[in-house]
Each structure stands twice: as structure tokens, then as C-alpha cells.
C-alpha positions in Angstrom: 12.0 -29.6 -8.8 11.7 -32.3 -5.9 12.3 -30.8 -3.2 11.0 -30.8 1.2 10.4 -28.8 3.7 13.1 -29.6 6.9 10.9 -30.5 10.0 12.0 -28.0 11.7 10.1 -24.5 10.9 10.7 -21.8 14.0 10.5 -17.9 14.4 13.2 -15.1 14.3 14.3 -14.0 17.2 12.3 -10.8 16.5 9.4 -12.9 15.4 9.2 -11.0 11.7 10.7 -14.2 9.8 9.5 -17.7 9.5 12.8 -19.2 9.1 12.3 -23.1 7.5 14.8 -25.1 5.6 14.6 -26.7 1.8 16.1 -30.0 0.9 16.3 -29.8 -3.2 19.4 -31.3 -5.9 21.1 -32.9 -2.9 21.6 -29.7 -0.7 19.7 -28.0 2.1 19.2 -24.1 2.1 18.1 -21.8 4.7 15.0 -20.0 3.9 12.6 -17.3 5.8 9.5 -15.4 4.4 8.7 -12.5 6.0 5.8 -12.1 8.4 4.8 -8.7 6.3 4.3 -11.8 3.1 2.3 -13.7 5.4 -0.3 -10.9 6.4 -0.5 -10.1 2.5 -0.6 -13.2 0.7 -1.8 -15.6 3.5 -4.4 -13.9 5.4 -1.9 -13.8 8.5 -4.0 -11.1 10.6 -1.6 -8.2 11.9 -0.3 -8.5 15.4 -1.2 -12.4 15.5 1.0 -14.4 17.9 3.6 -16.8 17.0 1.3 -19.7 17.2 -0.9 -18.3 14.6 2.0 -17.0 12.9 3.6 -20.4 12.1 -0.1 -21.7 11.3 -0.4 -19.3 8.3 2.8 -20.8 7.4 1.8 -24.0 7.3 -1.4 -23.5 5.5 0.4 -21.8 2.9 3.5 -24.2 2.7 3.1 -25.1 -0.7 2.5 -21.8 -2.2 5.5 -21.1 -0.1 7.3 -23.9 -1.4 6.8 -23.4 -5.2 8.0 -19.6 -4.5 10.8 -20.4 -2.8 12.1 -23.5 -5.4 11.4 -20.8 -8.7 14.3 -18.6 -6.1 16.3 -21.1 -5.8 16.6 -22.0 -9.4 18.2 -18.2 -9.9 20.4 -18.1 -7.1 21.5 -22.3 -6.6 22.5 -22.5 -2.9 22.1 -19.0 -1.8 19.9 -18.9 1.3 16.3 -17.9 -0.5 14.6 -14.7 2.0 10.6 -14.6 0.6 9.2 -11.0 0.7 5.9 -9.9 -0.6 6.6 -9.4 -3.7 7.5 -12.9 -4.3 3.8 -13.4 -4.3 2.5 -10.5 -6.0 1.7 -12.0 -9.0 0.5 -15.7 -7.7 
């Protein structure tokens, strides 16, 4: 799938969502992955500030990417929420 990140990547307001935006097939779909994900999968360390935070994301982005494209292919359009076990296997 061809598909970008939005330039603009930000925080819940309750700082446990990464909250980022996919541009694939001509649409753009709200996405998150959950901060519990990134302390699992991405060696986020717990309790890290939001700086860090959005740093994990970003050095993860195309494991993140890939993830949230194969969710997108199941659900077209639906706004795609990562969780941990969406990396379980990877």
C-alpha cells in the first residue's frame, strides 16, 4: 500500500495516545497507538515525557506504519487505534 504519515503527529489530551494521521487510496484516516504499545514494542521507558514520548514514535514510525496500513486494509476508512497487540507478533 502507498501510503504517508500527515506532518502533524501530537499527544492526547491525556498524553496516553500518539494521535497521527495516514494518507493511503486517496483518503486520510485518523490514527493513534497507544502509549502502553510504545513502552512494549518500542522501548518507550514508563513515565517518559511527552518529548520522549513522540521520539519513540518517530523512531518506530515505519513499524508503526506497516501495522497500521495491514488495519486499514480490514476496516477501509475506519479511524485505525494501534494497541499492543498489534505488535505482538512483529
Amino acid at each position: 500500500m502507498d501510503s504517508t504519515f500527515a506532518a502533524d503527529v501530537g499527544l492526547s489530551a491525556d498524553g496516553k495516545l500518539v494521535l497521527f494521521v495516514i494518507s493511503a487510496r486517496n483518503q486520510s484516516v485518523q490514527c493513534s497507538i497507544s502509549r502502553e504499545a510504545l513502552e512494549q514494542h518500542f522501548w518507550l521507558p514508563a513515565g517518559a515525557n511527552d518529548a520522549r514520548t513522540l521520539k519513540a514514535f518517530a523512531d518506530g514510525r515505519l513499524r508503526i506504519m506497516a501495522a497500521a496500513e495491514r488495519r486499514l486494509l480490514r476496516s477501509v476508512g475506519a479511524p485505525v487505534a494501534l494497541t499492543a497487540a498489534d505488535f505482538a507478533g512483529n
